[in-house]
C-alpha positions in Angstrom: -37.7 -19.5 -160.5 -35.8 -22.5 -162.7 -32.9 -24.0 -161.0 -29.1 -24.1 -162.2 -29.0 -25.8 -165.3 -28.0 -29.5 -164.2 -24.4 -30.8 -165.3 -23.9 -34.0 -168.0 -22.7 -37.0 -166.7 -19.5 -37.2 -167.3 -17.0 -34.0 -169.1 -13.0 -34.0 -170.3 -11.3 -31.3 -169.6 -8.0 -32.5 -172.1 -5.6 -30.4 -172.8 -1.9 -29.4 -171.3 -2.8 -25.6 -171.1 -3.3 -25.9 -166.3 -4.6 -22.9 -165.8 -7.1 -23.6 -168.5 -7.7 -26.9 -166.5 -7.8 -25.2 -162.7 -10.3 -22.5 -164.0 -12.4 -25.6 -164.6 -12.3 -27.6 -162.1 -12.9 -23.9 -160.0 -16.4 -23.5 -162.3 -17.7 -26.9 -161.6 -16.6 -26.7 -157.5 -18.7 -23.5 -157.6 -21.8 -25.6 -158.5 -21.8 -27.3 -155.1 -23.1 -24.7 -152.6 -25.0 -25.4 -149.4 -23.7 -26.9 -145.9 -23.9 -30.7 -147.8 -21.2 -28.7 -150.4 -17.9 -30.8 -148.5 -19.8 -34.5 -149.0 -20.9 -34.1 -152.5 -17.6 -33.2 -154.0 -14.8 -36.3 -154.8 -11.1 -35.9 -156.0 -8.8 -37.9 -156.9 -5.9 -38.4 -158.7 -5.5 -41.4 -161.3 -2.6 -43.5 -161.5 -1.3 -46.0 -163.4 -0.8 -48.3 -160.1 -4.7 -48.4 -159.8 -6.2 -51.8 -159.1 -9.9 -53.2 -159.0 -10.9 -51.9 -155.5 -9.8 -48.2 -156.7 -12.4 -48.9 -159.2 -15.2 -50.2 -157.1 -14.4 -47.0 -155.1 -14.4 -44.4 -157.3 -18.0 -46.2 -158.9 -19.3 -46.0 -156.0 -18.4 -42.7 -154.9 -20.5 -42.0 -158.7 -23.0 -43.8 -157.9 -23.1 -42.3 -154.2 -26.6 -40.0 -154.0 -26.1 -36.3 -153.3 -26.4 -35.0 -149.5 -27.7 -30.8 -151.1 -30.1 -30.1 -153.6 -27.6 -30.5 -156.5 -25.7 -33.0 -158.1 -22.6 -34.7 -156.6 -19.6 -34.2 -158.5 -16.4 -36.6 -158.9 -13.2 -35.2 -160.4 -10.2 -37.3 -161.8 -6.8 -35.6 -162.3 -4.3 -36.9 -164.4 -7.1 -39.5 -165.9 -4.9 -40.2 -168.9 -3.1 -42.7 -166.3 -6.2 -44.7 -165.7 -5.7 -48.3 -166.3 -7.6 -49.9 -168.8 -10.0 -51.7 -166.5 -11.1 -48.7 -165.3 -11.9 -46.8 -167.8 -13.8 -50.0 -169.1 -15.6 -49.5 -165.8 -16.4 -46.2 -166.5 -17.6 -47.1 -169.9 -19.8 -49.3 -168.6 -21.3 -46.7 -165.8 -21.8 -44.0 -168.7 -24.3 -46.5 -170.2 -26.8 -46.2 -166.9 -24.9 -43.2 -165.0 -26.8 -41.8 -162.0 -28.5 -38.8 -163.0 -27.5 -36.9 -159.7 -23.9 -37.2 -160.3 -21.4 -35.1 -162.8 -17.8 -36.8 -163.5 -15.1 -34.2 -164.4 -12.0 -36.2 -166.4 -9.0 -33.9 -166.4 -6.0 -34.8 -168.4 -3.6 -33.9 -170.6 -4.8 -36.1 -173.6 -7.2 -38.5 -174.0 -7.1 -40.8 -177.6 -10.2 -39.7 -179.3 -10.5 -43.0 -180.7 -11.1 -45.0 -177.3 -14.6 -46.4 -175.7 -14.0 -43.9 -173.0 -13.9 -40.3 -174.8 -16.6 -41.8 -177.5 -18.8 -42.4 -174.9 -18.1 -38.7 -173.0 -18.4 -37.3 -176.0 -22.1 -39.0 -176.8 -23.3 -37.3 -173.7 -23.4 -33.6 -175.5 -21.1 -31.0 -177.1 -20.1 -29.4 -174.2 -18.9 -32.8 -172.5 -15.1 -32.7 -173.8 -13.8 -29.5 -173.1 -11.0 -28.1 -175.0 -7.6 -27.0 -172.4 -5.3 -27.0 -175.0 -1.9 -24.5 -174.3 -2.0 -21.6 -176.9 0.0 -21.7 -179.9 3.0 -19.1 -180.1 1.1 -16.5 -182.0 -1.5 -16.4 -179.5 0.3 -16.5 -176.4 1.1 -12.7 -176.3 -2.8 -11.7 -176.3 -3.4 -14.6 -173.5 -0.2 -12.5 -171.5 -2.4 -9.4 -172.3 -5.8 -10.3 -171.2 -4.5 -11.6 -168.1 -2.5 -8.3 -167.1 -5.9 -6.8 -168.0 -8.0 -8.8 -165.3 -5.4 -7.9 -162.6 -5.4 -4.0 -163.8 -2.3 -4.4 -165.4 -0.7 -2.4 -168.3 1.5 -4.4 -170.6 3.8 -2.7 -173.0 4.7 -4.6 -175.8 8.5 -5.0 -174.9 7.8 -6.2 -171.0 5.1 -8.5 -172.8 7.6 -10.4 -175.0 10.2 -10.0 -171.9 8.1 -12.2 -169.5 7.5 -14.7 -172.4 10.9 -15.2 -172.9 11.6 -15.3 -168.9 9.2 -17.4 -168.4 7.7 -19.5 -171.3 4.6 -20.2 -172.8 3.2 -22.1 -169.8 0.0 -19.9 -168.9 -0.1 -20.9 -165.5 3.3 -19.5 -164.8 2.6 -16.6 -166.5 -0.3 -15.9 -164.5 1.4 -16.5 -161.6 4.6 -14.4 -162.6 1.6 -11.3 -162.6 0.0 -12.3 -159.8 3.1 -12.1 -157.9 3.7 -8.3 -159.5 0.9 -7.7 -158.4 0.9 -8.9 -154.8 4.5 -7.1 -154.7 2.7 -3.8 -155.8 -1.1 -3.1 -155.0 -0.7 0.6 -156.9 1.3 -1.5 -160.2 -0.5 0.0 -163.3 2.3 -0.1 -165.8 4.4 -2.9 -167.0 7.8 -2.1 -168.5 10.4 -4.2 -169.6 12.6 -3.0 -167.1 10.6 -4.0 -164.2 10.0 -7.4 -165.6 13.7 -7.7 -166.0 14.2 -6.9 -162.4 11.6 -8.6 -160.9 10.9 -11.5 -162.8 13.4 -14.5 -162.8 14.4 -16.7 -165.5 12.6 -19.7 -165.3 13.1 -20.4 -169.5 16.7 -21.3 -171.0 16.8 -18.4 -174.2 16.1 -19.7 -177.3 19.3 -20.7 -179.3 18.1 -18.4 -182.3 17.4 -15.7 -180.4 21.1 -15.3 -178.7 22.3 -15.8 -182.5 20.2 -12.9 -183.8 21.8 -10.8 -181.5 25.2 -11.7 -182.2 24.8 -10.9 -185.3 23.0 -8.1 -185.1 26.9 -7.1 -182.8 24.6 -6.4 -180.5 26.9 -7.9 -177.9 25.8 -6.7 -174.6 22.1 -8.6 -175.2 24.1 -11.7 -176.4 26.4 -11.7 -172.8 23.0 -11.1 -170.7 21.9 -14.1 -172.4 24.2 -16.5 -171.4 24.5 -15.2 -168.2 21.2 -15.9 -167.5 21.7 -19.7 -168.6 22.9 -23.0 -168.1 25.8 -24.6 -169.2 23.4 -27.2 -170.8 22.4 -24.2 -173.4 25.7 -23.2 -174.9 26.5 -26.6 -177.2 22.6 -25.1 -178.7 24.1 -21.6 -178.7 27.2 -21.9 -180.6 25.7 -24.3 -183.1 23.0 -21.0 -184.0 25.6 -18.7 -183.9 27.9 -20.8 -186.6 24.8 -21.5 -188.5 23.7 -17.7 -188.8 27.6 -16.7 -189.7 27.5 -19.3 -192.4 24.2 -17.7 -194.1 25.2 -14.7 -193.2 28.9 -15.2 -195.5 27.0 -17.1 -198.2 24.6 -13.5 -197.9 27.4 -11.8 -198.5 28.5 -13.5 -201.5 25.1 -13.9 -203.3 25.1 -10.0 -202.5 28.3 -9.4 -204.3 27.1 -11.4 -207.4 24.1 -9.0 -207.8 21.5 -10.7 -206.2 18.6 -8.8 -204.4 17.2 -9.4 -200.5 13.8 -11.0 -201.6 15.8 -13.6 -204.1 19.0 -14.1 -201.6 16.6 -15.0 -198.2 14.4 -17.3 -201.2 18.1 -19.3 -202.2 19.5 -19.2 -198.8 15.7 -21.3 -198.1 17.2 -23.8 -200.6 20.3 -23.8 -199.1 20.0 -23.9 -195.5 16.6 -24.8 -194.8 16.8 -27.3 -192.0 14.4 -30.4 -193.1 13.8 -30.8 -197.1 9.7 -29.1 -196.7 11.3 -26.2 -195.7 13.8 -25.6 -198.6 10.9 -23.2 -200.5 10.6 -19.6 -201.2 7.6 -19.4 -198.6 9.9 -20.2 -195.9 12.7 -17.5 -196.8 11.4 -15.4 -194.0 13.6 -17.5 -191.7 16.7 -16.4 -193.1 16.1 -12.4 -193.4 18.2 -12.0 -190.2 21.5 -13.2 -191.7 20.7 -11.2 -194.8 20.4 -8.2 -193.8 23.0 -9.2 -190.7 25.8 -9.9 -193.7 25.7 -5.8 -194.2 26.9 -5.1 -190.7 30.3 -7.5 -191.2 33.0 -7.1 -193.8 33.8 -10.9 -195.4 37.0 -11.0 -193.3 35.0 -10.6 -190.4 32.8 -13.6 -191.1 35.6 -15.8 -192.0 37.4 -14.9 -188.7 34.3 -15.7 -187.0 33.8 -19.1 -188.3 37.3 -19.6 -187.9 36.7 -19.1 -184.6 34.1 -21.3 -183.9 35.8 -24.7 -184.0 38.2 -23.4 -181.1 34.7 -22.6 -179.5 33.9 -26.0 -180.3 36.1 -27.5 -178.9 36.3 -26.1 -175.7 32.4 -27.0 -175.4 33.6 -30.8 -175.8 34.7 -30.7 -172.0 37.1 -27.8 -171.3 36.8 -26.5 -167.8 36.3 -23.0 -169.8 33.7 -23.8 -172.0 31.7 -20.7 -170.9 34.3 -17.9 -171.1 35.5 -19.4 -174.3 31.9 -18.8 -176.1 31.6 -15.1 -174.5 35.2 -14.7 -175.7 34.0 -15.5 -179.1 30.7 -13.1 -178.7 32.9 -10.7 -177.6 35.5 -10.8 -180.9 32.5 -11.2 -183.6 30.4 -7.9 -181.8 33.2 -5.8 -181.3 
């Protein structure tokens, strides 16, 4: 019977997404097996501090010959702090590695253009391996294949719930199930509710998202929302807030002259979009909440409310009341 397929020299594991990272560092480790497992296997982590004896050591430690019947395996954490020299040592030992030795780079980047990932890379295709975090579209299905592996239920409300508690980070995620759970053996169904009462904030809200609920008056969302975070937030709050009243008056306008939703969100784009690439038709989407928000206030109402604001603002330039003056605004523009 053939043998376990034997490792390249050297792999990258680059990318910022840790639990990506941790699940392979796990794979490799469960290579070394046998009572020799604890000798073959070297960590360390890199640091920019490093001098010429770390170097000779962790060569060494490559060049060491395994105790089992495998290869020995050296991992480097946090490798994108290696000092030059080294990785010019390294270099050099990928040019005549020993063949019963596997080294596992993990870091967060690694510049494609250096000596060091050209010459892992040389070694095969499946030498640099790809941690990257997901992007914000694909977050949601990574949330729901991980409640899947732990038995788990997600509805689609608690799913977006723990995202917003928590972030994007897939190792807090993970562990934010884990812990439900630990907490719960029989847990088969998420809800929103539970996630709300179980999981805690770890995430400031997203400015935009405490605006949409203002002006949406949904004003009992808004007041959870900056409950739940730091005074650091509200300057980021307020300055969403003003900016959706603004579209959301100019809405109302354009509306009274006889334009239609698709053509209002396309010249609010031109109006308010942020940076100059994103004052075009394709990006009216960004504006639909204000448009359709401007229906739910009278034009007094959004005059009043961005008559409001500077008070708002200038409580948040160092009033002692800085907080209760922003929910004091919420409260008047929802009611």
């Amino acid at each position: 019977m053939a043998g376990p397929l034997r490792l390249l020299a050297a792999y990258a594991a680059l990318g910022t997404d840790t639990l990506k990272r941790d699940r392979t560092i796990t794979r490799f480790k469960d290579r070394l097996d046998g009572p020799a497992a604890f000798f073959d296997l070297d960590e360390l982590t890199a640091t920019s501090s490093m001098e010429e004896e770390d170097s000779a050591r962790l060569i060494a430690s490559l060049n060491q010959l395994p105790m089992g019947r495998g290869q020995r395996l050296v991992i480097v954490r946090d490798a994108q702090e290696l000092p030059a020299s080294i990785r010019g040592d390294l270099v050099a030992y990928l040019a005549n590695p020993n063949p019963d030795a596997s080294l596992l780079l993990v870091a967060d980047k690694l510049d494609a253009r250096s000596k060091l990932y050209k010459a892992i890379a040389a070694l095969g295709k499946a030498a640099i391996i790809r941690c990257d975090a997901p992007k914000g579209k694909d977050v949601g299905s990574q949330v729901q294949r991980m409640a899947s592996e732990l038995g788990l239920h997600m509805e689609p409300l608690a799913q977006a719930e723990l995202i917003d508690r928590v972030g994007a980070n897939p190792a807090l995620l993970s562990r934010a199930l884990r812990t439900l759970r630990e907490q719960d053996p029989e847990l088969s169904h998420v809800t929103e509710g539970l996630i709300r009462s179980s999981v805690a904030r770890t995430e400031s809200v997203a400015p935009w998202v405490v605006a949409d609920a203002v002006i949406s008056r949904n004003g009992r969302k808004a007041l959870e929302f900056i409950a739940e975070s730091d005074d650091g937030s509200l300057i980021g709050y307020h300055i969403w807030i003003t900016r959706y009243l603004r579209e959301a008056l100019v809405a109302k306008e354009l509306e009274a002259e006889g334009w239609g939703e698709q053509r209002g969100e396309e010249m609010l784009a031109e109006r308010f979009g942020e940076r100059p690439q994103e004052k075009t038709p394709a990006n009216a989407w960004r504006h639909r909440a204000p448009w359709r928000a401007s229906r739910r206030f009278s034009r007094a109402e959004l005059v009043s409310a961005l008559a409001g604001a500077l008070d708002v603002e200038n409580a948040l330039k160092g009033s002692a009341n800085e907080k209760s003056e922003l929910v004091r605004w919420i409260c008047s523009i929802c009611a």
